[in-house]
N, C-alpha and C positions, 0 to 999 in steps of 0.2 A: 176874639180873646187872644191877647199876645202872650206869647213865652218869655216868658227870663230867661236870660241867657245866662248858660253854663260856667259858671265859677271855676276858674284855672290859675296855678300861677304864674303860668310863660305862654307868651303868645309870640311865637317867630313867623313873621312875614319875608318869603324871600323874593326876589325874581325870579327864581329856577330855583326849583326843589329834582333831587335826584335822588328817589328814594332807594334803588337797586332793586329793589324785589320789590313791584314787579319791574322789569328792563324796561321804564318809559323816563322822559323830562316832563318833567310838571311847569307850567307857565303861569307863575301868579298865584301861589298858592302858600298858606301857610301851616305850620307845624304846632300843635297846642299839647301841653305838659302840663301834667299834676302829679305833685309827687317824686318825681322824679321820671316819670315815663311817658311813653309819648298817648296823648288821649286818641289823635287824629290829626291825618293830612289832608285838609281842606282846600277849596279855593279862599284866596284872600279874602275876596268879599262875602263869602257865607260864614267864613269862620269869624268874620269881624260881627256879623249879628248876631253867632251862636256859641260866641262865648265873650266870658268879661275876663280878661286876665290882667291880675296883681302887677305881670310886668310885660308890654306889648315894645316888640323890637321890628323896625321897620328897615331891610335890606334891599333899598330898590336897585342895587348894581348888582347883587351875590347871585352865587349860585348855594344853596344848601345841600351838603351832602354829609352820609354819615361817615360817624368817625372814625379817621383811619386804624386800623391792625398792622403793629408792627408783629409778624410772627415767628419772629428769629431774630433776637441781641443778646447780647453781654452788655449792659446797661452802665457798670460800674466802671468798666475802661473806655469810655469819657475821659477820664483821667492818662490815659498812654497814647491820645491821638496824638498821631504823627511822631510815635515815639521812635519807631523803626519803620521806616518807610523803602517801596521799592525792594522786595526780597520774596522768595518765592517762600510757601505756606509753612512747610517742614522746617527752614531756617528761621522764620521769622518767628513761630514759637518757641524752637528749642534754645534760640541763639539770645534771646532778646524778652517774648512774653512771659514765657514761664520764670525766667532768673526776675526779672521785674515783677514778679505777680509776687514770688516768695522774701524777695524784701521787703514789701510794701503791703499788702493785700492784709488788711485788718477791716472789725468791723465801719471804724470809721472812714475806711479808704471809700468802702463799699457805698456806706450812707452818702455819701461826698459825692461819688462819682456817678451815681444812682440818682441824686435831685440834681444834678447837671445832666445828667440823661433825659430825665423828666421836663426837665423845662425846655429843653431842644427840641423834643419831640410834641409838648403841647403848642406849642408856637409855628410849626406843622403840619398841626393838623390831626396827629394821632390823639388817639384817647386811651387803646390797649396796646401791650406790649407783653411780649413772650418768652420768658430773661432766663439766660442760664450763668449762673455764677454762683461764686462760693459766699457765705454768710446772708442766705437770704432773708435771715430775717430784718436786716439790715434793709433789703431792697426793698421788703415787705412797708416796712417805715417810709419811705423815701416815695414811693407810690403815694401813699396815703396823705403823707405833706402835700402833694402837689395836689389832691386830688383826682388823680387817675386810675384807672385801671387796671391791675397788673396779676401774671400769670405768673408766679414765681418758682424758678425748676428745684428740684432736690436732685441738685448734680451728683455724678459718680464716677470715679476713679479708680482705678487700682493701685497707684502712685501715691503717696503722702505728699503732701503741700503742709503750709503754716495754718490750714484752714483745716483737716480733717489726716489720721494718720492711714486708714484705708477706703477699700469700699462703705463694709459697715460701716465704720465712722462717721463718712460721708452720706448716709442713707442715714442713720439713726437723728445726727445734725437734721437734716432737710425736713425729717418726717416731727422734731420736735418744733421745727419752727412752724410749720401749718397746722400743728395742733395749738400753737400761741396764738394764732391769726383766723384759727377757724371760724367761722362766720361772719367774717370781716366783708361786709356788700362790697369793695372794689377790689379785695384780693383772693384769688384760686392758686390750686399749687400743681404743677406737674411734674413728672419724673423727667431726669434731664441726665442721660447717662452720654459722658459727654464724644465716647465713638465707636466704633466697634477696634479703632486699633489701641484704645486705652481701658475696654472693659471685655472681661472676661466672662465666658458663658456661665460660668453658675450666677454670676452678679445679673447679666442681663433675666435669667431665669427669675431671680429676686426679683427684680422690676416687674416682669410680666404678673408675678402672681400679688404684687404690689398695685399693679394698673388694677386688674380684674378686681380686688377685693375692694380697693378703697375711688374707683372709676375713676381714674386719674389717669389724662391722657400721656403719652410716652413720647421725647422732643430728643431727639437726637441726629447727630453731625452723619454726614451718608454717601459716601461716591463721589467726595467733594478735588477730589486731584487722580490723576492716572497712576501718582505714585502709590498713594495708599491703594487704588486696586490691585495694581499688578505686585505689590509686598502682603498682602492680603492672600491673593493667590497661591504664590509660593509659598508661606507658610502655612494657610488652610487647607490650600486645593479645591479654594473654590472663591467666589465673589464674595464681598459683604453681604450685598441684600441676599445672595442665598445663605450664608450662613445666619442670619437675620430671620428669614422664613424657616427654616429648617427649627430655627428656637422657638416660633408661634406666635414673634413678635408683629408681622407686617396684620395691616389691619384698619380700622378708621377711628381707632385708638391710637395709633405710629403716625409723627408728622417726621420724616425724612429730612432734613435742613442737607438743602444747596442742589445735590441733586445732577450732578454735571455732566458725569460719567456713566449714565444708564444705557443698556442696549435695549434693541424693539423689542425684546423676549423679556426684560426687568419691567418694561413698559407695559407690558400686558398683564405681570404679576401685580405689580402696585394698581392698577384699574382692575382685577379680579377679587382683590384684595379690600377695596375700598381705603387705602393708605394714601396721606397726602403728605404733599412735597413743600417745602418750601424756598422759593427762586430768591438769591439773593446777588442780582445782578452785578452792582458796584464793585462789591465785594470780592468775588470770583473773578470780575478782569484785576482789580489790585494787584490782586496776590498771585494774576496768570494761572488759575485755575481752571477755566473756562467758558464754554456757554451754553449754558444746560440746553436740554433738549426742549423748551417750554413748551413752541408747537406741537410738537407731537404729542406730551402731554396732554395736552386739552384736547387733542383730538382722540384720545386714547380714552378721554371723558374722566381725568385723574384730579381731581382738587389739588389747588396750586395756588397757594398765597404767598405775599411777597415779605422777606425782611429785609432790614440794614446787614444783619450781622453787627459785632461791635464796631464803634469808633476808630480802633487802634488798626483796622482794615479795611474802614469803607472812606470816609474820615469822617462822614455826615451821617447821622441820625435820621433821616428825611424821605419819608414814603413816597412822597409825592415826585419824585427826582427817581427812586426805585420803577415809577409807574411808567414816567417817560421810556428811561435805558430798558425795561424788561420790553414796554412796545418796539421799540427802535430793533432792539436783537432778533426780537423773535422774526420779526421783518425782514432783515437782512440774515438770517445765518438761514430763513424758511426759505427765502426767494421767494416768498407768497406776500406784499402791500397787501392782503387782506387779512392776513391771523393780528391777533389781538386786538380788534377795534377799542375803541375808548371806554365804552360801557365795558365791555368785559373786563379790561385793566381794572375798571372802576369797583369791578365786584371781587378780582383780585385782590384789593388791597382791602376788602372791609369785609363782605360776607365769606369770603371764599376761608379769609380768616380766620373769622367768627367760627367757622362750622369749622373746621381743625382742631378747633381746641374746645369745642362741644358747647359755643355759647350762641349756637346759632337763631337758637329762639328769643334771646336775650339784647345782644348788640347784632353790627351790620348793615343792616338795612332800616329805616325809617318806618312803620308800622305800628297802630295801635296796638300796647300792651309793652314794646320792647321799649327797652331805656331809652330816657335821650340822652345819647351821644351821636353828637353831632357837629358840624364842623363849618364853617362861613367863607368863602372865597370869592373875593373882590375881582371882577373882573373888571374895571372900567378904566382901568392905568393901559397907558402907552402901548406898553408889551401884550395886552390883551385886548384890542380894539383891531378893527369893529370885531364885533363879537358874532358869527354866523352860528359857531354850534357849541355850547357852554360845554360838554363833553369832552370834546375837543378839546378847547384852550384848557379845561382841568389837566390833561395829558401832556397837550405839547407845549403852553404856552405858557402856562402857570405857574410859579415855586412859591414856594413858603410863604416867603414875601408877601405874598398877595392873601393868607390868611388872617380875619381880622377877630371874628370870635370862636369861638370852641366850648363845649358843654362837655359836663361830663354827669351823668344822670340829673340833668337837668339843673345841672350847677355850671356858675359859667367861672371857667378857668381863665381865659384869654378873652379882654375885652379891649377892644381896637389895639389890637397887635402888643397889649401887655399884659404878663403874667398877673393873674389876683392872688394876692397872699404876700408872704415875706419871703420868698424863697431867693427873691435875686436877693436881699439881705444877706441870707443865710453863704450865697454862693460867693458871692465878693469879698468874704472875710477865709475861706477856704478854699479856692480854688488856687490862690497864689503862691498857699504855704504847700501845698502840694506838687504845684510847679516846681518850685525851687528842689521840692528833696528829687525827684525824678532825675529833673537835668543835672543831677552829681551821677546818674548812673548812664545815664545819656547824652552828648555833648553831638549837637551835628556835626555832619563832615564838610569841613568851607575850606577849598584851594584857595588859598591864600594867593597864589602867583596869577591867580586870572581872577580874583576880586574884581578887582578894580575896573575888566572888561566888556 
């Protein structure tokens, strides 16, 4: 007596499947979706008798892995890459981002720069991202056109900007735009206060009892330059992350973004704590910030996923290029060729993610029940031949380029390396008129007497 085979609507065959949980490569196997979520990672040939799928996609060069976590950008400044380049952190905000944020930064900047963000990052390979910026509900939109995934922050300031006149302002904003978006399947919101030398403890105290009540994890900037600790110091009399802990903030609710400037005793705190970090390598040499301590991180057992940061300081949107430089550093600043092997990177950028920001049972890893999101990478071009360890070449040898499809619950956003929908429509009619206004407040600096050299 024969079986009927299992009714599905996606049936993905790859040559390597890398599910991350558990830490092995699959040879020959494929991934089956209904619904939007993954049924089962089978071998190729039993999933092809044990199910019928609506739509079967055959990858005999790729590797399949899930979709990457961007867990740290500003999404919407897309719009100021390479606006001020070459300037250390403190100048390049106060001199340059902030005066450009407060002419420009409406909600249509945000939508703008927000589906330019989105389609860089699906053509990459991400599927989530973890945004901190003003007029989220704006982002909110801009995710959802693309069909991706988005964490959207309820930033917080003590500063007035064109976007909000103080904290509250800024908290009452964020918190009415997630109640606009609540139950929206690709969008969650988090608290995004955006540092300790821009928010003040009764605001940070708001947040905590903000996280706890409505379980909303807390994304904020953390030990990212020497300058801000040792001005910290001096006027606290003590470090951030203790004044940070002293609030009740550190926790596995607090993702730390950057991370740079921790000692072995802050290292102990954040792994006693359950608080994770997030490395944003590019980023931090730009702006000569630094090199966080990663290794010791993960040896300290501290959850650690990787962001871009915005555009206007990495200049690429591109997890897969973060994967490589976070391996490369940790290498060179450890003295250890063995800290961050490929697989590790590999969970860096997707479950290590995932669990930061509490969706760890949801996306990350490839597993019956969790979404499909997931991601297609072509290795059989030039730059990736021959091919010994598909892990590998994901790390060292691979970039964007070589991404051909992308899902995102089990929807396919990117099919052979082009966006689906009208979004490049959408971007080619607004990205130029946006150019033009910037470059009146921005004009490069070109020596004219050595042009020509």
């Amino acid at each position: 007596m024969s079986t009927r085979p299992e009714t599905v609507d996606l049936l993905i065959e790859a040559r390597w499947v890398a599910p991350v949980e558990p830490d092995t490569l699959l040879d020959r196997h494929a991934v089956a979706v209904r619904d939007g979520r993954i049924v089962a990672v089978a071998p190729s040939g039993i999933a092809r008798v044990r199910y019928a799928p609506a739509q079967r996609i055959v990858l005999d060069d790729h590797l399949l892995i899930p979709g990457l976590v961007n867990l740290h950008t500003h999404a919407a400044m897309t719009l100021m890459r390479g606006l001020a380049d070459d300037l250390p952190l403190m100048e390049w905000l106060t001199g340059h981002i902030w005066p450009a944020e407060a002419a420009h930064v409406s909600p249509q900047f945000v939508l703008d720069g927000t589906r330019l963000a989105c389609a860089e990052m699906l053509l990459g390979g991400t599927t989530c991202f973890n945004d901190m910026y003003f007029h989220p509900e704006a982002s909110a939109q801009a995710a959802t056109e693309a069909g991706m995934r988005a964490v959207v922050g309820i930033t917080a300031l003590e500063f007035p900007t064109p976007y909000a006149s103080d904290a509250d302002d800024y908290i009452a904003k964020g918190l009415a735009a997630r109640e606009q978006w609540r139950g929206h399947p690709l969008i969650r919101f988090c608290l995004a206060p955006h540092a300790p030398y821009t928010v003040a403890d009764a605001t940070f105290s708001r947040l905590l009892t903000l996280s706890e009540q409505l379980g909303l994890p807390i994304h904020c900037h953390l030990h990212e330059t020497r300058q801000e600790v040792a001005e910290a110091f001096a006027r606290d009399g003590m470090r951030p992350l203790t004044r940070l802990h002293r609030l009740g903030l550190l926790g596995p609710a607090f993702i730390g973004v950057h991370g740079v400037h921790f000692d072995d005793t802050e290292l102990d705190l954040l792994a006693a704590t359950g608080t994770h970090v997030v490395h944003c390598p590019t980023s931090n040499l730009k702006l000569a910030s630094g090199i966080a301590p990663v290794a010791s991180m993960r040896q300290h057992g501290i959850n650690v996923g990787l962001g871009t940061d915005g555009a206007a300081s990495n200049n690429r949107l591109d997890i897969l290029s973060e994967m490589r430089l976070a391996a490369l550093l940790a290498k060179g600043s450890s003295g250890d060729a063995r800290v961050l092997p490929a697989a590790e990177v590999l969970h860096m950028a997707t479950l290590a993610g995932a669990s930061a920001l509490g969706m760890g049972a949801e996306i990350g890893s490839l597993a019956a029940g969790k979404w499909a999101d997931l991601a297609a990478i072509d290795l059989s071009g030039p730059s990736t031949s021959p091919c010994y360890d598909p892990l590998s070449h994901l790390v060292h040898a691979a970039g964007r380029e070589c991404v051909t499809h992308v899902w995102v619950a089990g929807k396919c956003c990117v099919d052979h390396k082009t966006l689906v929908g009208n979004t490049r429509n959408l971007l080619e009619s607004s990205i130029p008129l946006w150019q033009n206004r910037m470059e009146v407040r921005s004009k490069p600096r070109v020596d004219v007497g050595n042009a020509g050299e």
